[in-house]
C-alpha positions, 0 to 999 in steps of 0.5 A: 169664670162664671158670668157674675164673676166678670168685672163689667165693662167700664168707661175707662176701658172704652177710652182706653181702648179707644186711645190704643185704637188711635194710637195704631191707626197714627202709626200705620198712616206714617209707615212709609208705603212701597208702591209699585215700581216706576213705569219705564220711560218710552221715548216719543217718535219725533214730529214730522217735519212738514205736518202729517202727524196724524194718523188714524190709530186703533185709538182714534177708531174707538172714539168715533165709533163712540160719536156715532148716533 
């Protein structure tokens, strides 16, 4: 087809194309999403009788070289 032969771009196709675009949007919102699989449970230590739960970990170790000025 030749340029002059192309029927212009009309309002109604705009707003045509603008419901289709809304309209997919809507439906790929509500699609149900597969997340990753859930994490399994790790049982925590129990606490100690008399005190003593605290311990000097690598985590801790971090967090005061992060303190120091």
């Amino acid at each position: 087809m030749s340029e002059s032969q192309q029927p212009k771009a009309s309002r109604r196709g705009f707003i045509w194309g603008a419901a289709a675009a809304g309209a997919a949007t809507a439906v790929v919102a509500t699609l149900p999403t597969t997340g990753p699989a859930e994490a399994p449970v790790t049982e925590k230590k129990p606490a100690p009788e008399n005190g003593g739960g605290y311990h000097l970990s690598e985590h801790v170790k971090r967090y005061y070289k992060t303190t120091l000025v």
